[in-house]
C-alpha positions as CSV (number, residue, x, y, z in Angstrom):
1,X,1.0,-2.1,-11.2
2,X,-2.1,-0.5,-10.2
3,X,-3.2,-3.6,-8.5
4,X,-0.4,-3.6,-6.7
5,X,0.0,-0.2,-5.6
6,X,-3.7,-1.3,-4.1
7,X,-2.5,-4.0,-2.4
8,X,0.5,-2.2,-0.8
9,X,-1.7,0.3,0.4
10,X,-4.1,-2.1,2.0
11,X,-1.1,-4.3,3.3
12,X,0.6,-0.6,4.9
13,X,-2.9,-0.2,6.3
14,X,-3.4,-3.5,8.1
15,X,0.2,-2.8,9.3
16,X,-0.6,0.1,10.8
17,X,-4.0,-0.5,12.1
18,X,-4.7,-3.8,12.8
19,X,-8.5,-3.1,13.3
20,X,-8.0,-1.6,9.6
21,X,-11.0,-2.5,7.8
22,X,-13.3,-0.8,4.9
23,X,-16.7,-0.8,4.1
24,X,-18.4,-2.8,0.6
25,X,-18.8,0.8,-0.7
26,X,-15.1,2.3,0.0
27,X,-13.8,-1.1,-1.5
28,X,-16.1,-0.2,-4.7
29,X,-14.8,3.4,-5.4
30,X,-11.0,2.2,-4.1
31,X,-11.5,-0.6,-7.1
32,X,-13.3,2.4,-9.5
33,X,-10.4,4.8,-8.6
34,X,-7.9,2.2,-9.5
35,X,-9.6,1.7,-12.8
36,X,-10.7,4.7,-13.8
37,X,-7.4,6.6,-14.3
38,X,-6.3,3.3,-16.1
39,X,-9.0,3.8,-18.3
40,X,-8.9,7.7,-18.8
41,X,-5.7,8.1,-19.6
42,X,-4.3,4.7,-20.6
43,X,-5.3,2.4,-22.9
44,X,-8.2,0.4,-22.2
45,X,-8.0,-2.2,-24.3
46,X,-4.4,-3.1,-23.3
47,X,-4.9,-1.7,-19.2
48,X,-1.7,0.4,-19.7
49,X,-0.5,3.8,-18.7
50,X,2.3,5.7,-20.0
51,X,4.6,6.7,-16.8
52,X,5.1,10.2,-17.3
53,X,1.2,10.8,-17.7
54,X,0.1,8.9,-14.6
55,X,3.5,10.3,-12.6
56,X,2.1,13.9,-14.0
57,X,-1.8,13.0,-13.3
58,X,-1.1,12.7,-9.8
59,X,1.9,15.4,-9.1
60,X,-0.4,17.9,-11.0
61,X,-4.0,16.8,-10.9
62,X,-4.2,17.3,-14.4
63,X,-4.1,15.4,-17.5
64,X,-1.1,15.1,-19.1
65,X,-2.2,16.7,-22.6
66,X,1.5,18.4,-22.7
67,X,3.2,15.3,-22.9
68,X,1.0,14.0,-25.3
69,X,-2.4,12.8,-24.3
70,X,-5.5,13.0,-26.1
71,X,-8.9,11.7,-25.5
72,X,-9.5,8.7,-26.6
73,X,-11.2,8.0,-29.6
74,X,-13.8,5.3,-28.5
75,X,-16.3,6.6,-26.1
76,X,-15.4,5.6,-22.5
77,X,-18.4,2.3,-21.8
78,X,-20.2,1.2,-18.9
79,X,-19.0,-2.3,-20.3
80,X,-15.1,-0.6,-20.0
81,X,-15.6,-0.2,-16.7
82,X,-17.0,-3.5,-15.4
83,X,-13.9,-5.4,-17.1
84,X,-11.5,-2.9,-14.9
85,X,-13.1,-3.1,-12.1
86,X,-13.2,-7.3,-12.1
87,X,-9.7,-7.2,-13.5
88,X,-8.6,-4.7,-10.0
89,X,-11.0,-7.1,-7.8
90,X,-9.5,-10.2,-9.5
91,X,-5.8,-9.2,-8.9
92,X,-6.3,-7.9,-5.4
93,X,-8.7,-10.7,-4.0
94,X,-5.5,-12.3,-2.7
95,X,-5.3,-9.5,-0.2
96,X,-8.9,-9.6,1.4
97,X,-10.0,-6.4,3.3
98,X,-11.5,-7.3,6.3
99,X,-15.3,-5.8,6.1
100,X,-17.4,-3.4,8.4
101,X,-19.9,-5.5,9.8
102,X,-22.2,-2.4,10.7
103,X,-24.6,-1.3,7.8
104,X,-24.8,2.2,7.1
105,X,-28.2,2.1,7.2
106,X,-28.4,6.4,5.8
107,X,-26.9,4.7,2.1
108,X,-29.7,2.8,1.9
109,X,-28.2,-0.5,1.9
C-alpha cells in the first residue's frame, strides 16, 4: 500500500505538472520515507503496518504507543533498510520519475 500511495502521488504529480520531475536524491529519501515508517512501526520482517498506527502516525506525528505499539525487539539494521528500500524501488519502477538533468553540483555529486 505504501508503494502505491507513492505511485499515486507521483502519478497526481505528473498530472498536475507535466514538467514534474525529481532529483536522484529526492527519489532516495521519497523511497527512505516510504520505508522507514514501514519499518518503525510495522513489522519488518512481514512489511506490514497496523492501520490505526500509521492512520495515527500521520494525523498526530506521533507514535501510536496508546494503541499498542512498542519498539521492536530486534535492533532496526542497515541491512533492514536496503531490503525496504529495493522492495519500494522495485514496486514503483513501473512509474518512472522523470530525472533532473542538472547536477546539484553544492551536494557534491
Amino acid at each position: 500500500m505504501s508503494a502505491n500511495a507513492r505511485t499515486a502521488r507521483i502519478k497526481t504529480s505528473k498530472a498536475a505538472n507535466p514538467e514534474y520531475s525529481m532529483s536522484r536524491l529526492g527519489d532516495g529519501f521519497s523511497l527512505g520515507e516510504s520505508a522507514a515508517y514501514v519499518i518503525v512501526i510495522g513489522d519488518k520482517k512481514t512489511a506490514t503496518v497496523k492501520r490505526s498506527w500509521l492512520v495515527f502516525f500521520f494525523e498526530h506525528e506521533q507514535l501510536p504507543q496508546h494503541l499498542g505499539w512498542k519498539r521492536a525487539e530486534t535492533p532496526f539494521e542497515q541491512q533492514d533498510l536496503d531490503v525496504h528500500l529495493q522492495t519500494m524501488r522495485n514496486l514503483t519502477a513501473r512509474t518512472p520519475v522523470q530525472r533532473i538533468k542538472k547536477r546539484a553540483t553544492h551536494f557534491g555529486w
